[in-house]
Residue frames relative to the residue before (quaternion, step in Angstrom):
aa qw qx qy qz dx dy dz
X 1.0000 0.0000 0.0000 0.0000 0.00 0.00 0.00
X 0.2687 -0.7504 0.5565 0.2344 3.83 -0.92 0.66
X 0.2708 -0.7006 0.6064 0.2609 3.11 -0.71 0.04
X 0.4941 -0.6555 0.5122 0.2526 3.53 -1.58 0.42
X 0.6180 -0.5560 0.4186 0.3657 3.46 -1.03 0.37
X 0.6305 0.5928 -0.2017 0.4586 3.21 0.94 -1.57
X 0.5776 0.6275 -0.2414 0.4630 3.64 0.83 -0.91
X 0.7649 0.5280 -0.1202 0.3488 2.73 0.92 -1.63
X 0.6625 0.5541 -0.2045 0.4608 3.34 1.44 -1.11
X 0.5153 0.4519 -0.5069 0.5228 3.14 1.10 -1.34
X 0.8472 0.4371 -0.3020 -0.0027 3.35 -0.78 -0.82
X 0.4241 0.6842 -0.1197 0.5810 2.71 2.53 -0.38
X 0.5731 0.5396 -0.2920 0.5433 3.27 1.79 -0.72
X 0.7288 0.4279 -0.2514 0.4717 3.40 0.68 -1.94
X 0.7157 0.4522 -0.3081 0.4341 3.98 0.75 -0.54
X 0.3678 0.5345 -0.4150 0.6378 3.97 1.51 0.30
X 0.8031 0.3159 -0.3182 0.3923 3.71 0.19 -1.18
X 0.6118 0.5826 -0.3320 0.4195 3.67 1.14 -0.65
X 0.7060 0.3046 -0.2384 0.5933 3.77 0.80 -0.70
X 0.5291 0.3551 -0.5551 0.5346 3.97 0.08 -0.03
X 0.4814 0.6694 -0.4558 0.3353 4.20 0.52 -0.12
X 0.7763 0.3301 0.0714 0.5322 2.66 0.70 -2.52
X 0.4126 0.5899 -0.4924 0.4892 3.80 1.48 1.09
X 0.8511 0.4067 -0.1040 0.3151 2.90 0.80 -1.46
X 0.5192 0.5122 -0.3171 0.6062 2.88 1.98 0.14
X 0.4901 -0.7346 0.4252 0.1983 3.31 0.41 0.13
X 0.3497 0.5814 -0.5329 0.5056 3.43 1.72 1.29
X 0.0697 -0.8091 0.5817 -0.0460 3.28 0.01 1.17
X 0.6113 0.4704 -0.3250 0.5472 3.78 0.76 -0.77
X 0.7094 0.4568 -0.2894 0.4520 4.18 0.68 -0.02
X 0.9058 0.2302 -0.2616 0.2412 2.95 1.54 0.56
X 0.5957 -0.6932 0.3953 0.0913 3.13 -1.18 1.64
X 0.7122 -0.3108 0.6294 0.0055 2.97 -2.25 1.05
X 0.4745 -0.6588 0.5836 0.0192 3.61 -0.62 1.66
X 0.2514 0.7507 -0.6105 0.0221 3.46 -0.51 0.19
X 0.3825 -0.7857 0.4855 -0.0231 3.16 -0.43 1.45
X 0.3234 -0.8589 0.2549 0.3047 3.61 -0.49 0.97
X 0.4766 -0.7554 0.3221 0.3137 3.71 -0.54 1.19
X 0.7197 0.3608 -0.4812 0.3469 3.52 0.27 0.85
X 0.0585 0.6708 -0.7135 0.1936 3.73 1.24 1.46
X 0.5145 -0.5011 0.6492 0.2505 3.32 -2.28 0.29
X 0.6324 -0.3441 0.3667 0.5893 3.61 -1.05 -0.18
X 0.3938 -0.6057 0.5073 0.4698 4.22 -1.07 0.53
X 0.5536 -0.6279 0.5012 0.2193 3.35 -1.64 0.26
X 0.5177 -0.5355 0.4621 0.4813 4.02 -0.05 1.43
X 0.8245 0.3429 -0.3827 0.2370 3.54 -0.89 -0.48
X 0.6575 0.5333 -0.2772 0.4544 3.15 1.70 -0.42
X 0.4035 0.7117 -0.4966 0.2899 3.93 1.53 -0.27
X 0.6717 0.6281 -0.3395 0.1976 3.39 0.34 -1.04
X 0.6677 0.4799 -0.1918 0.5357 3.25 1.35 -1.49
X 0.5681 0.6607 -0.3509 0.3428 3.71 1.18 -0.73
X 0.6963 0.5271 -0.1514 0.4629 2.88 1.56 -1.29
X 0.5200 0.5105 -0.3532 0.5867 3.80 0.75 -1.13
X 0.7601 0.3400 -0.3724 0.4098 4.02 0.24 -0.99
X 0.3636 0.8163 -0.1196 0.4326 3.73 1.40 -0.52
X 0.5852 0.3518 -0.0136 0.7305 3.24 0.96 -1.93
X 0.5477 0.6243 -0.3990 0.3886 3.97 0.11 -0.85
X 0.8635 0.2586 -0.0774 0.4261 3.01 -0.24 -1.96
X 0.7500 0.3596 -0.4240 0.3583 3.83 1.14 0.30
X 0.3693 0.5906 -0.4465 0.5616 3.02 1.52 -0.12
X 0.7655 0.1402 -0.3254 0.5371 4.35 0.11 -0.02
X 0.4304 0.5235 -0.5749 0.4585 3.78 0.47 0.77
X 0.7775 0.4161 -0.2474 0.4013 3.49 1.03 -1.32
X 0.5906 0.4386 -0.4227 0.5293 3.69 1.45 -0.43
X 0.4831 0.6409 -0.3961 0.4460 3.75 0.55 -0.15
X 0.8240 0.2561 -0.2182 0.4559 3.31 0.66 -1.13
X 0.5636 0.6673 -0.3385 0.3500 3.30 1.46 -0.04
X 0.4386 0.6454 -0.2244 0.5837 3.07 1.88 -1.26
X 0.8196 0.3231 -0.1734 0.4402 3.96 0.19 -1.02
X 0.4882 0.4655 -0.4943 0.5484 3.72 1.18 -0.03
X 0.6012 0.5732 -0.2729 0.4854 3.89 0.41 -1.41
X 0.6825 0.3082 -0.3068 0.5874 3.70 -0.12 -0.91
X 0.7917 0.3532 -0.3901 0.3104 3.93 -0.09 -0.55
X 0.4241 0.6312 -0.4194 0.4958 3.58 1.96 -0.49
X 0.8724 0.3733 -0.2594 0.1799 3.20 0.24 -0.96
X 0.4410 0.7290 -0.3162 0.4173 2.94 2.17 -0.55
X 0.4710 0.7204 -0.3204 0.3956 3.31 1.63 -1.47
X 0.8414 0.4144 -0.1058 0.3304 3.25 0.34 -1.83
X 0.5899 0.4409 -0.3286 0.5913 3.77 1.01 -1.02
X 0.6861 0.3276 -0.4900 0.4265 4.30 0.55 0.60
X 0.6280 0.5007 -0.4461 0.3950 3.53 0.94 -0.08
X 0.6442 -0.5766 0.3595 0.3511 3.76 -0.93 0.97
X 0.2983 -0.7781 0.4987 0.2383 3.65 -0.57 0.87
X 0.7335 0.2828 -0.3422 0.5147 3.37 0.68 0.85
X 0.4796 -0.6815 0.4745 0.2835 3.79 -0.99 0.37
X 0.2992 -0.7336 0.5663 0.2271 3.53 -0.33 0.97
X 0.1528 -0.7216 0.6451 0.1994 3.48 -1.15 0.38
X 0.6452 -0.5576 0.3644 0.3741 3.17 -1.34 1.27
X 0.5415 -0.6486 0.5107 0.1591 3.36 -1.52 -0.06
X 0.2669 -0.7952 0.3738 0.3960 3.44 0.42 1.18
X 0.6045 -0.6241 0.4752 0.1390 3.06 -1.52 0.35
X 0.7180 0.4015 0.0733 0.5638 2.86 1.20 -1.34
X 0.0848 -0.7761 0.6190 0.0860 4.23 -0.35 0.94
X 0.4985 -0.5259 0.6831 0.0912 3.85 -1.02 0.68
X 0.0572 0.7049 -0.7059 0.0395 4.02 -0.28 1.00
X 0.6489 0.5219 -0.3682 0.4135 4.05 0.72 0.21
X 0.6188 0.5241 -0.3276 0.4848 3.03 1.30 -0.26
């Protein structure tokens, strides 16, 4: 069976709108990789454009994804480091004082 380009997009479209969802919710582990089916024909010129815009889409939420996961790990960084500076411990005691 072939499948249709057009088919294809829509669904590339409707699966872009489902996982930018489960981004912004913050179900990151629920989300999945397009996989397009592997007997498309060659795409049809009139259809490049939309491929692309959908293209631009799906990296433009790869990169907020990874922005979202740098942030969350910055902060994870920070909320283990002691929220105050210990100062050292003198060494040394003054009996004249």
């Amino acid at each position: 069976m072939t499948h249709s380009w057009m088919a294809t997009l829509d669904a590339f479209e409707s699966h872009l709108d489902a996982q930018s969802e489960l981004v912004e919710d913050g179900r990151y582990d629920e989300v999945v990789a397009f996989a397009p089916p592997a007997d498309l024909p060659a795409m049809p010129r009139p259809l490049v454009n939309r491929a692309s815009e959908l293209l631009a889409r799906a990296h433009a939420l790869t990169e907020r994804a990874g922005a979202i996961r740098d942030e969350t790990a910055r902060r994870l960084a920070q909320s283990r480091r002691p929220a105050f500076a210990q100062r050292p411990v003198s060494a040394y005691v003054d009996h004249q004082a």
